[in-house]
N, C-alpha and C positions, 0 to 999 in steps of 0.2 A: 526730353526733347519733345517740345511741340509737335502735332503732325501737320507742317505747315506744307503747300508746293508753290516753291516760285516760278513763272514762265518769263523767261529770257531770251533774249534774239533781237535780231536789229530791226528797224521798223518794219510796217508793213510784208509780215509773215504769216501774220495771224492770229498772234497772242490775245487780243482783244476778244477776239472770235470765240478762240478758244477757255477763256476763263467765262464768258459769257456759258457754255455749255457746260462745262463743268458747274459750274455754279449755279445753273439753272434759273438764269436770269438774264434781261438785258441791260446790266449796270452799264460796264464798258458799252460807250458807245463806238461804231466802228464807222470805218471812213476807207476808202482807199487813201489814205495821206496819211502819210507821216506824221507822225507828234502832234495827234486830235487829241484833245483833252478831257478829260473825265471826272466828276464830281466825288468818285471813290473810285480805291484799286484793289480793296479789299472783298473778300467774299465766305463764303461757305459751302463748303458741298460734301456729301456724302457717299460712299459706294459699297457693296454688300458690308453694312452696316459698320461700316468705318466712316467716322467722321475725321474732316479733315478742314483747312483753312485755303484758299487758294490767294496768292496778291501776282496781279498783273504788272511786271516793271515795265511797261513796255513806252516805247517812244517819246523820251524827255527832249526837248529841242528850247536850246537858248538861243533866243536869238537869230534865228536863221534857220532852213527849210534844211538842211543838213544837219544829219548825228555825228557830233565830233567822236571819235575813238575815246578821248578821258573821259565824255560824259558815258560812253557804252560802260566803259571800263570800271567807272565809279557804283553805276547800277547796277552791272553784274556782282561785285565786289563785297555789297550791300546785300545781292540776295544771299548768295552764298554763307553770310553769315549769317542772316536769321533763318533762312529755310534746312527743312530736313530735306526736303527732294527737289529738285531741278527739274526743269520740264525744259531743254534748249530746241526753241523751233528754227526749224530751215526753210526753206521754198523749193519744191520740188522744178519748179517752172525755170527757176533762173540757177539751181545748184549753188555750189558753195563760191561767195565773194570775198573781198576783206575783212570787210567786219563781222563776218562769220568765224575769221580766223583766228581772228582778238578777243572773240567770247571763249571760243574752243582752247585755247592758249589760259586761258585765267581757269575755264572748268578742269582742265587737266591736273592743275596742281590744287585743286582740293579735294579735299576728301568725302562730299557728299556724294549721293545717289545722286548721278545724272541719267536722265531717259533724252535720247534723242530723238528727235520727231520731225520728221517730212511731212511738212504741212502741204496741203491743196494736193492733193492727191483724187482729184471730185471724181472721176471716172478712169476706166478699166485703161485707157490710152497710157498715162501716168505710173501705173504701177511700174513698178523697178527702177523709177527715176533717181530713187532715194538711195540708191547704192551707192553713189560715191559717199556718201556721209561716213560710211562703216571706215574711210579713209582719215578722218577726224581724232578716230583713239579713243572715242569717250566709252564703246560700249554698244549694245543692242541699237537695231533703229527700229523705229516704228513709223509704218505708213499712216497718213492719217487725213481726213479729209473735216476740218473745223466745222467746214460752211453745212458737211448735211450729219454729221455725225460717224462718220463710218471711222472703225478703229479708235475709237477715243474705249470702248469696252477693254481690247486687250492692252494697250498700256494702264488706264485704272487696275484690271485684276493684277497687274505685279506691280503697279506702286503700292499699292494699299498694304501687301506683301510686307513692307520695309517699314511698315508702321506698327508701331502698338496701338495694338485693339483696346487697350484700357487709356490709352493716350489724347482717344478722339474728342474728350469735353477739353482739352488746351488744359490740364493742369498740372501743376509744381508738386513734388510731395516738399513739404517742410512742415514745423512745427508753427513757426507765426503765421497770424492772417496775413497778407496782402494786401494794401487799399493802394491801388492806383489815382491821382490825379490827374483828371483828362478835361480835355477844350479846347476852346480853339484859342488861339496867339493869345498873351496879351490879357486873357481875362484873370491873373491873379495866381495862377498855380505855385510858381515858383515862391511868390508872396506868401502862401499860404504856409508851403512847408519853413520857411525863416521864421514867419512868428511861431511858428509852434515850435521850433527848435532852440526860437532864441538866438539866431545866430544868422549870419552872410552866410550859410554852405553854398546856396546857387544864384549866379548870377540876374539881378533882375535890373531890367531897365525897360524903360517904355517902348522899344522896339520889339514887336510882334516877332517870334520866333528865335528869341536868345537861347532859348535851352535848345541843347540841338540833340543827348543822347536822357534817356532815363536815366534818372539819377536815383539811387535804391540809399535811405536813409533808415534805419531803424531808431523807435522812438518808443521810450520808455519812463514819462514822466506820468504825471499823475495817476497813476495804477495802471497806464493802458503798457502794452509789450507788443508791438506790432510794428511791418516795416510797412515804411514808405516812399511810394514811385513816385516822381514828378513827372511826369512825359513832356515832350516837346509838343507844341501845341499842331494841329491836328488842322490844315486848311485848304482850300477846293486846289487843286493842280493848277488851274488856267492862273489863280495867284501866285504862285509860288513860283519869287523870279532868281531867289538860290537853287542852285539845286541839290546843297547837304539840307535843305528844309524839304524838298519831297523826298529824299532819305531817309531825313526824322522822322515821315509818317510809318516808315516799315515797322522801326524800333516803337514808336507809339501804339499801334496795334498790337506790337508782340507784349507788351507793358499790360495791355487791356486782357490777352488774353492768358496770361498768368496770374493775373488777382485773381482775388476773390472779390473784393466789395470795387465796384468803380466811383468815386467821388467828384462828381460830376458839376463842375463848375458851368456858371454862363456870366456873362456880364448885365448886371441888372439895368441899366442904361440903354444897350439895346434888345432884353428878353434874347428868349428863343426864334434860329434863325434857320436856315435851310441844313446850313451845316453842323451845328449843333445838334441836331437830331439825324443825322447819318454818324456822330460820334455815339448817341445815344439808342442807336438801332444796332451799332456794334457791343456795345455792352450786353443790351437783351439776348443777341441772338446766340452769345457766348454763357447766358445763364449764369449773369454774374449781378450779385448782390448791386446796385446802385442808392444813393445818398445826392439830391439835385443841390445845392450850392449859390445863391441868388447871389454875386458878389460883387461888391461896389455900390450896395446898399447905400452908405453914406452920403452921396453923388447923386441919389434921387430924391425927388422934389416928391414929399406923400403927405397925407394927410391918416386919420386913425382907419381910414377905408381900403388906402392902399395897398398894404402887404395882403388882406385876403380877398381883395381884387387880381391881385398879381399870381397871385398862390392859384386861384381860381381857372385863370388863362393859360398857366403852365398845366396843367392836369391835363387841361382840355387839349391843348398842342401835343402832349405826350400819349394822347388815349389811343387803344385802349389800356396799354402797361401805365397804369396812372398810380398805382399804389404804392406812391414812393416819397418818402422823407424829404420836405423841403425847408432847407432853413436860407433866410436873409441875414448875410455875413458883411464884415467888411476886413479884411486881411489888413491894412494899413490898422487902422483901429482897435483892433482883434478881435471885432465884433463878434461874438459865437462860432468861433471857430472850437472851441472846447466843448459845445456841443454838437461842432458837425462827425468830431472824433467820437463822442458818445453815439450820435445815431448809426456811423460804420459800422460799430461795434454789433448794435443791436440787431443791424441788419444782417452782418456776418453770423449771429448765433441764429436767426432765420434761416439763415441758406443752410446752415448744418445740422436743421432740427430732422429728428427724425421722428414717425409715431407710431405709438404700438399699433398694430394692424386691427388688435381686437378692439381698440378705442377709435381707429376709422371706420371701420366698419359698424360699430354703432352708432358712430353719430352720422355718417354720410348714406348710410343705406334708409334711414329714416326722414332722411330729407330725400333722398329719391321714391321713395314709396311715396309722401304728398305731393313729390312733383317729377311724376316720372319722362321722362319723354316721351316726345309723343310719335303717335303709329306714323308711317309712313308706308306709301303704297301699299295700306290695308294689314301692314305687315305691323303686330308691337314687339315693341322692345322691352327688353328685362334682363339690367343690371343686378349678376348676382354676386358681387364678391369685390371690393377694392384693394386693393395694397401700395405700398409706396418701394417703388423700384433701389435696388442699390445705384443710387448714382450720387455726383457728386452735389447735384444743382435738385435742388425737388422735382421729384418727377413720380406720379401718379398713375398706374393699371387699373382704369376698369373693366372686368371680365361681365361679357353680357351675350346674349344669341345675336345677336345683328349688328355687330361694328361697324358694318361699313352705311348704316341709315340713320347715324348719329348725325344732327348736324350742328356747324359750329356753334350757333347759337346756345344749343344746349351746353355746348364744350365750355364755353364762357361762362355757362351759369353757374355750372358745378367750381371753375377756378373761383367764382366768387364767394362762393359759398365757403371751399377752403379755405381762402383766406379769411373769411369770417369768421370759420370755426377757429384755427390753429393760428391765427396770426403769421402771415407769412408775405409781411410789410415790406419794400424795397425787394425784394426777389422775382424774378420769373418763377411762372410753372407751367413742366410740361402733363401733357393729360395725352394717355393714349387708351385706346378704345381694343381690346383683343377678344377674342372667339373661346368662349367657357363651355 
């Protein structure tokens, strides 16, 4: 199980607020209104050293200024089944309403961890308002105030509790790789997996958002042995006028964050778009293998300049994570689809490489001694020792006196240098700087 947390609760509670802090960012935008809209609901956040996922389900509205009860019903329904933990928020100001009753009612009968939480609790007035909630049945409550922070510490220290600590990079144990297919509507995915199967398995038709759940295909011809996700395609909220298609994006992220290689389609007709690279910011930040996918090749007008014109502009959109396999496909066709399977591959034995410590440490200590970093308020620096961390995604220690007067720029230099040395094509890398 993922260490995923969903927050759930009718509009305007809080939930935006609060994944915004959790997450350590201002993705969700917040509004006092109801069902404001947001370009991702997806996030990440960490706490004593448990990493975790957070998705905001909060305030879907079709159609009108009011939350129907099926559509609450549908999205609680939905987290419930991809998350490990529930975050259900209340409003301490107004106490429990109806459609508090209908969330409460659907979390009863499952069986995850729910934390209940009285939100707006901003000052000393409000405390104990949250007691009726304990009337609810779900379990513990917690006071909590979004807007400045207060109590968001003690519900983290006992969710993280319920989580495995080896759990927090999002992975699967099994024996085959994983390659996820991810993008947005419409660019080719489902296409992709038929031809190479050979077969109708999943519905494709020109209507943007047909595949509605992950479809897990395993594929075994030309020597490869690996299974294959299709995901539902991946698009901004304020589009999305079903609402099983902002559904699809929960199961779509949870797809991303169980491969290993992500195989990253776009449509070559209109390049890379705003949303395409919030697809491709989820794959980096999950340190998963990616393979970029140029598809519908055939459909563009080029001359012998074109492809490393194109090739060119995608790096540059994707920098600085630019070191990544790009092939021009055309899935009708089958233009090089059998080499986008070869580059998954290769990139999947990237992400699993490991090196002996005593062949990093001679080649990377010797590139830091001609290029060490430099002093910083008069103070130098001196890396004495690298190693490559157990983890699942490369991840790099350098031990040195002054961690904390590294700066990024150097942090880039050295990822570039590793990948130069070791080849470590299509993968993120993390670099952590710790006290020798």
């Amino acid at each position: 199980m993922s260490n995923i947390i969903a927050i759930v609760g009718r509009p305007n509670v809080g939930k935006s607020t609060l994944f915004n802090r959790l997450t350590e960012s201002r993705t969700a935008i917040v509004k006092e209104v109801s069902g404001v809209t947001r370009d991702r609901i997806y996030g990440r956040g960490e706490w004593n050293g448990v990493e975790f996922s957070v998705i905001d389900t909060g305030g879907y509205v079709k159609g009108s200024d009011d939350v129907f009860e099926a559509e609450i019903r549908k999205q609680v329904e939905i987290a419930i089944d991809e998350a490990s933990v529930i975050i259900f928020m209340l409003d301490v100001t107004t106490g429990i309403v109806d459609l508090d009753e209908v969330v409460a009612k659907l979390l009863r009968k499952s069986n995850k961890e729910v934390f209940v939480v009285g939100n707006k609790v901003d000052n000393t007035a409000r405390f104990g308002l949250s007691s009726e909630f304990w009337s609810l049945g779900l379990g513990n409550v917690y006071d909590l105030s979004a807007t400045n922070g207060s109590g968001t510490g003690e519900i983290l220290d006992d969710i993280v509790k319920k989580f495995d600590v080896e759990d927090g990079s999002i992975e699967v144990d099994r024996d085959l790789p994983h390659f996820a297919i991810v993008g947005k509507p419409n660019v080719g995915k489902s296409s992709l997996v038929n031809a190479l199967t050979g077969e109708e398995r999943n519905i494709v038709t020109d209507i943007s958002g047909t595949t509605r759940d992950a479809i897990n295909t395993r594929y075994t011809a030309f020597g490869f042995d690996f299974m294959l996700i299709d995901t539902a395609g991946i698009r901004k909220k304020a589009k999305v006028h079903e609402d099983i298609e902002y559904y699809s994006v929960l199961r779509s992220v949870r797809a991303i964050e169980t491969s290993d290689v992500c195989i990253f389609m776009i449509d070559g007709q209109e390049g890379i778009q705003k949303q395409d690279l919030n697809i491709f910011y989820i794959a980096e930040k999950n340190s998963k293998g990616i393979v970029v996918l140029v598809n519908k090749w055939d459909l563009v007008a080029k001359d012998h300049t074109t492809m490393k014109a194109y090739e060119d502009k995608v790096r540059e959109q994707l920098a600085p994570f630019n070191d990544v396999p790009i092939l021009f496909t055309s899935t009708i066709n089958k233009q090089r689809i059998h080499k986008a399977l070869e580059a998954a591959m290769e990139v999947y034995q990237n992400r699993v490489k490991k090196i002996a410590t005593s062949v990093l440490n001679e080649v990377m200590l010797e590139i830091i001694e001609s290029n060490p970093p430099p002093a910083t308020k008069g103070k130098y620096i001196r890396i004495k020792y690298v190693q490559q961390l157990p983890s699942h995604a490369p991840a790099f220690a350098f031990f040195c006196n002054l961690p904390q007067y590294i700066a990024d720029s150097y942090r880039r230099f050295l990822e570039n240098r590793l990948r130069e040395e070791f080849d470590f094509k299509g993968v993120p890398i993390k670099i952590f700087f710790r006290k020798k």
